[in-house]
C-alpha positions as CSV (number, residue, x, y, z in Angstrom):
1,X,18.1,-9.1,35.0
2,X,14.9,-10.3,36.0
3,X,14.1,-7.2,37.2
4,X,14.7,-5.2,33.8
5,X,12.9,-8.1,31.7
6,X,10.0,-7.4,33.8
7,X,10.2,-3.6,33.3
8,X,11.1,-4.1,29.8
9,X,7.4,-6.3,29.5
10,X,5.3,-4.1,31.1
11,X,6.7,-0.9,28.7
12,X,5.8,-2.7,26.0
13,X,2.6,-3.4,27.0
14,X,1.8,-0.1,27.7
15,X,2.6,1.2,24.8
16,X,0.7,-1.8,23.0
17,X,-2.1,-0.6,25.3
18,X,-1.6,3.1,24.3
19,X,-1.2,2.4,20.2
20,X,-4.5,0.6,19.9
21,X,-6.8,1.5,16.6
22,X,-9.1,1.0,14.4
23,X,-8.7,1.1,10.8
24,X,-11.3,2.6,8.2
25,X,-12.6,-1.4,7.5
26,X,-13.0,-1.9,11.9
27,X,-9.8,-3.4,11.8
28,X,-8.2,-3.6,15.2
29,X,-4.4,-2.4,14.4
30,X,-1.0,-0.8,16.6
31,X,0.2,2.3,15.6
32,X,3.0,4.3,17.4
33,X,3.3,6.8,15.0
34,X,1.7,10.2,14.8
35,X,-0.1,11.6,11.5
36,X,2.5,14.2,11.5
37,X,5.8,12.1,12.0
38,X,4.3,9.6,8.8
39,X,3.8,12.9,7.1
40,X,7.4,14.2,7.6
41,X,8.3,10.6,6.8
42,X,6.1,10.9,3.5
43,X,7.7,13.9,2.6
44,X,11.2,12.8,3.0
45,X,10.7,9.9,1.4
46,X,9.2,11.5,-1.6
47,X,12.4,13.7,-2.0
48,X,14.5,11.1,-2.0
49,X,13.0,8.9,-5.0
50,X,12.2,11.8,-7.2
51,X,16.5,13.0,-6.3
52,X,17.1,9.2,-7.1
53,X,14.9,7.9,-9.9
54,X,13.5,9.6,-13.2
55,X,10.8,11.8,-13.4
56,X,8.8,12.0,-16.5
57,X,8.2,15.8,-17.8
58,X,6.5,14.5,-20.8
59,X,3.1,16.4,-20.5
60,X,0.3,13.7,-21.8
61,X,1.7,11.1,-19.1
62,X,1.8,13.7,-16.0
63,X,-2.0,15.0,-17.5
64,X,-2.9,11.6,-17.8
65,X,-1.7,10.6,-14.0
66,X,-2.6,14.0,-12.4
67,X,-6.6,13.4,-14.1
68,X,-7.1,10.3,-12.1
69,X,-5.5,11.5,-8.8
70,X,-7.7,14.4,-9.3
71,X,-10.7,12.9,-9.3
72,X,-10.0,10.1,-6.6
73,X,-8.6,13.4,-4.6
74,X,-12.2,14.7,-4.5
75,X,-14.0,11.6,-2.8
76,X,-11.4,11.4,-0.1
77,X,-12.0,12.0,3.2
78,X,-11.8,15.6,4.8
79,X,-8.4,14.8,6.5
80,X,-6.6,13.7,3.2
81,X,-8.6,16.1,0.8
82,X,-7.0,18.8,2.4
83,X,-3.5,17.1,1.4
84,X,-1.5,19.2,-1.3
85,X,-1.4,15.9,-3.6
86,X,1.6,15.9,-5.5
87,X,1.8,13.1,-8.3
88,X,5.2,12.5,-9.7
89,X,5.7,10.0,-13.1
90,X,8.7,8.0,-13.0
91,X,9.8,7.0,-16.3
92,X,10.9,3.0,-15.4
93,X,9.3,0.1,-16.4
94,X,8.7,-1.3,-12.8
95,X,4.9,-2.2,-13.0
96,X,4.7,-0.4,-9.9
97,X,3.4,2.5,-8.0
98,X,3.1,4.1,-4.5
99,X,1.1,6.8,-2.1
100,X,3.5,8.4,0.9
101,X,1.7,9.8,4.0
102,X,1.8,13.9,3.3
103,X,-0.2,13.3,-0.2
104,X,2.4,12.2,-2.1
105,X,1.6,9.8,-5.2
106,X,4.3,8.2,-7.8
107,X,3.1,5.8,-10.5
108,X,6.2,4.0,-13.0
109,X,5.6,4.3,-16.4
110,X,5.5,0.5,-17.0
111,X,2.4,0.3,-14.1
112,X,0.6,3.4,-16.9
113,X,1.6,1.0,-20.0
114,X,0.5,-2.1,-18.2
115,X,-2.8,-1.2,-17.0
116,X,-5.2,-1.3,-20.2
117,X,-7.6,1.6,-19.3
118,X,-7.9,4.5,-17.2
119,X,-10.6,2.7,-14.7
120,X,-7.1,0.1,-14.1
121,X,-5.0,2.8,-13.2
122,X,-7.6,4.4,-11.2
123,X,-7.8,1.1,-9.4
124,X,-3.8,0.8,-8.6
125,X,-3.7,4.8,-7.5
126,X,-7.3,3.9,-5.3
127,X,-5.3,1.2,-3.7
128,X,-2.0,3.0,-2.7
129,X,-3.8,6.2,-1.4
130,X,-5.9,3.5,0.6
131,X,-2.2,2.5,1.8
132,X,-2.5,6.2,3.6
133,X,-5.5,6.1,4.8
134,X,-5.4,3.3,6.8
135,X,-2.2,4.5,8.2
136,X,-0.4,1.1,6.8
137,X,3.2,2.7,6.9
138,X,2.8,3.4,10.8
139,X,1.2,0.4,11.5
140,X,4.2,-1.8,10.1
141,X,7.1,0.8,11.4
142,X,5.3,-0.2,14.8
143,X,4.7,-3.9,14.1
144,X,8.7,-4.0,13.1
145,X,9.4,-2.1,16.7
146,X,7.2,-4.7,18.8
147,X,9.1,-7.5,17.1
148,X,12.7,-6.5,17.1
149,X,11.4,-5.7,21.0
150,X,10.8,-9.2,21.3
151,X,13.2,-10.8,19.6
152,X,15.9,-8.7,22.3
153,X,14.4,-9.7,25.3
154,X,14.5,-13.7,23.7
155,X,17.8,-12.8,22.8
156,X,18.6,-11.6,26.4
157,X,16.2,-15.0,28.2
158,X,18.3,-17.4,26.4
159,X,21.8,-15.7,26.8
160,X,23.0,-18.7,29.1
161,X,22.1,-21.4,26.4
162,X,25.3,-22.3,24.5
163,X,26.1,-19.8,21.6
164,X,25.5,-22.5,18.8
165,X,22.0,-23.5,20.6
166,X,21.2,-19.6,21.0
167,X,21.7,-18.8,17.6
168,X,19.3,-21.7,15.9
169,X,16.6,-20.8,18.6
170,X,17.0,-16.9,17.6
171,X,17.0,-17.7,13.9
172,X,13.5,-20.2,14.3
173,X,12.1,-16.8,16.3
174,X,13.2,-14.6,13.6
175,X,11.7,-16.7,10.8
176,X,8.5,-17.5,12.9
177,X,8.3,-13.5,13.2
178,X,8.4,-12.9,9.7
179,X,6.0,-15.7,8.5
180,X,3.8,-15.4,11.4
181,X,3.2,-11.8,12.2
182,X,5.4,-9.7,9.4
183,X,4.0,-11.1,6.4
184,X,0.1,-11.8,7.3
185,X,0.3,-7.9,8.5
186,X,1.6,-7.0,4.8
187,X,-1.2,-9.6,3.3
188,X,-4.1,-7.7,5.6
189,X,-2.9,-4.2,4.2
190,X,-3.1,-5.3,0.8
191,X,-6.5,-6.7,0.8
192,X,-7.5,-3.9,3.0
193,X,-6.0,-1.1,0.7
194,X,-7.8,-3.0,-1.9
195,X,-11.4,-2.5,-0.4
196,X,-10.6,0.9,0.3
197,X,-9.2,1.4,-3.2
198,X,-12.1,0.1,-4.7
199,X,-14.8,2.0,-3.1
200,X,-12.3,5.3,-3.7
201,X,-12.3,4.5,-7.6
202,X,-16.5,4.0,-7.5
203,X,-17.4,6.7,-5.5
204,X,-14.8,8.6,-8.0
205,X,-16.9,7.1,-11.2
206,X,-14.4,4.8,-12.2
207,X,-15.7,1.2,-13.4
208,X,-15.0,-0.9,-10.5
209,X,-15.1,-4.1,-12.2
210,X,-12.1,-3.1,-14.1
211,X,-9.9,-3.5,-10.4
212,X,-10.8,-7.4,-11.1
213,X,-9.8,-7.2,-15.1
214,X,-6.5,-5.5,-13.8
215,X,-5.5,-8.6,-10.7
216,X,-6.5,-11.3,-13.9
217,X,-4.2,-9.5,-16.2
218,X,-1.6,-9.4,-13.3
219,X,-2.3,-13.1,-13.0
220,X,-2.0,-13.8,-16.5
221,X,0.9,-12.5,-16.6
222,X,2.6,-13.6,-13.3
223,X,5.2,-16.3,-13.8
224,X,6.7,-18.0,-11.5
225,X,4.5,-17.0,-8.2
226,X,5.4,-18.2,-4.7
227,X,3.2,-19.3,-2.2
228,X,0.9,-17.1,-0.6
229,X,2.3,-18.1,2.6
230,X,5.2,-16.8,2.0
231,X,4.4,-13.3,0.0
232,X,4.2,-10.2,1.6
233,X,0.6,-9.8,-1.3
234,X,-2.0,-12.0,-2.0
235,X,-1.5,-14.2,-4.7
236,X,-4.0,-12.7,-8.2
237,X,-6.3,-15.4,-8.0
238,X,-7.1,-14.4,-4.2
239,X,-7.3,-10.6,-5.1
240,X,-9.6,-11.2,-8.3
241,X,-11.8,-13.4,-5.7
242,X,-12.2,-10.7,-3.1
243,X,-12.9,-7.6,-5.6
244,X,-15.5,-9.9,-7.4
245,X,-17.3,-10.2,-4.1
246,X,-17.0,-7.2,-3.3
247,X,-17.7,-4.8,-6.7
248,X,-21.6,-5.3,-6.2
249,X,-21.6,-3.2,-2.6
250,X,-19.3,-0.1,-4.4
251,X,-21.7,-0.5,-7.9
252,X,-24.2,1.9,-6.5
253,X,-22.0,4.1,-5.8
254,X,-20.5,4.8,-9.0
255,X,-23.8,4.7,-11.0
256,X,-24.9,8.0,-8.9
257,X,-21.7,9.2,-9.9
258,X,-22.3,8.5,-13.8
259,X,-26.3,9.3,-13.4
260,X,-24.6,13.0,-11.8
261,X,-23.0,13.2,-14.9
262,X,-19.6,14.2,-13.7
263,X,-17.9,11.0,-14.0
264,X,-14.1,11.9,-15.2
265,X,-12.4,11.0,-18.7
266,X,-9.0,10.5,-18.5
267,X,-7.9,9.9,-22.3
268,X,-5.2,6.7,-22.2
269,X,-2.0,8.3,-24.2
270,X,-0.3,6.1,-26.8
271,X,1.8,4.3,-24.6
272,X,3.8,1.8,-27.7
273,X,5.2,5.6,-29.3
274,X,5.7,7.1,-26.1
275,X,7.6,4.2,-24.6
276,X,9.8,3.8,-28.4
277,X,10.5,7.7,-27.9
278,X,11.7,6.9,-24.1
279,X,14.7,4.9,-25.3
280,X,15.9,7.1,-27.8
């Protein structure tokens, strides 16, 4: 057994070895997966909500969503500006939205009726397509395959340990997994995609201050948060922290857009009739 264990630890390592990146920020991260197996994953995935949720045809929201994609799209790197964005509007009230590897973008309904201006939204869409660029979703499909890797081969090490002993070792492992590797991962993506969201909306001549209006109107209206340590986010008040140090570096960059003159306008619809006229 010792044998395989060892064979087991040096596979692993060489794949470790082999997966080694950096993301756009010079983060050091592990990826096993290819651009073009996230990409088929993307474009699964995308199927599969819009089959399984509710996509909005109402015109003004879809021309609303598909204005800020649009510009954002343009300031995007030559590898993802090539993408075929597709932006679907799901009509729930989940203040929520997403970016799939492919170019794939959804944004809920309650995320459009939540944020209070188009710069907000611009902010949320910024930060999900930042999701893709720094290759987030193969970074924690590896992270998850390096755990569950080592949480066999403990499972294997302590096999001769009594079965009651074995299982409250493997469940301290499992939670000492998730709180010391799983969840700072998420917390790092989040704060990266933010940084990379925020110089997207700038460069895209969205007001980048309003990314900090948006985390202290999330923070307002958060109840009930649990601790950072244990949240897969950063807390608001850590978000609104990190954007406000960071909005004078991306300023420049989105005064030469509006001095250009080509800054977009992406008219807010009416969200109060258009959300009355969704329940009827």
């Amino acid at each position: 057994m010792q044998y395989y264990l060892k064979r087991l630890a040096v596979l692993m390592t060489a794949l470790v070895v082999v997966a080694c990146s950096t993301s756009p920020t010079g983060r050091n991260t592990l990826n096993f997966m290819s651009g073009s197996q996230l990409n088929e994953l993307g474009k699964s995935s995308f199927q599969q909500m819009k089959d399984e949720g509710t996509v909005s045809t109402d015109p003004e929201l879809n021309a609303y969503a598909q204005c800020i994609m649009t510009a954002i799209v343009e300031v995007l790197p030559p590898a993802y500006k090539e993408y075929e964005w597709e932006v679907a509007v799901f009509a729930e009230d989940t203040i929520n939205a997403f970016a799939l590897p492919g170019g794939y973008m959804g944004v809920y309904t309650g995320m459009m009726k939540f944020a209070e201006n188009e710069h907000q939204l611009a902010a949320v869409i910024g930060h999900e397509i930042g999701h893709v660029i720094a290759e987030h979703g193969g970074e924690r499909l590896s992270t998850n395959m390096l755990v569950s890797g080592a949480l066999v081969t403990a499972n294997i090490l302590l096999s001769d340990r009594p079965p009651a002993q074995q299982g409250l070792l493997m469940a301290g492992l499992g939670l000492g997994a998730q709180v010391g590797v799983m969840l700072p991962f998420s917390r790092k993506h989040e704060s990266e995609a933010d940084a990379i969201g925020l110089e997207l909306m700038a460069k895209a001549g969205f007001k980048p201050e309003q990314a900090v209006r948006l985390w202290e109107h999330m923070g307002e209206n958060t109840e009930g948060a649990q601790s950072e340590l244990l949240s897969t986010h950063p807390v608001p008040k850590t978000r609104v922290k990190d954007l406000t140090r960071q909005v004078p570096s991306v300023l420049p960059l989105y005064q030469e857009r509006v001095h250009q003159g080509s800054a977009p306008s992406c008219p807010r619809p009416s969200f109060a009739q258009k959300t009355d006229d969704s329940k009827s």
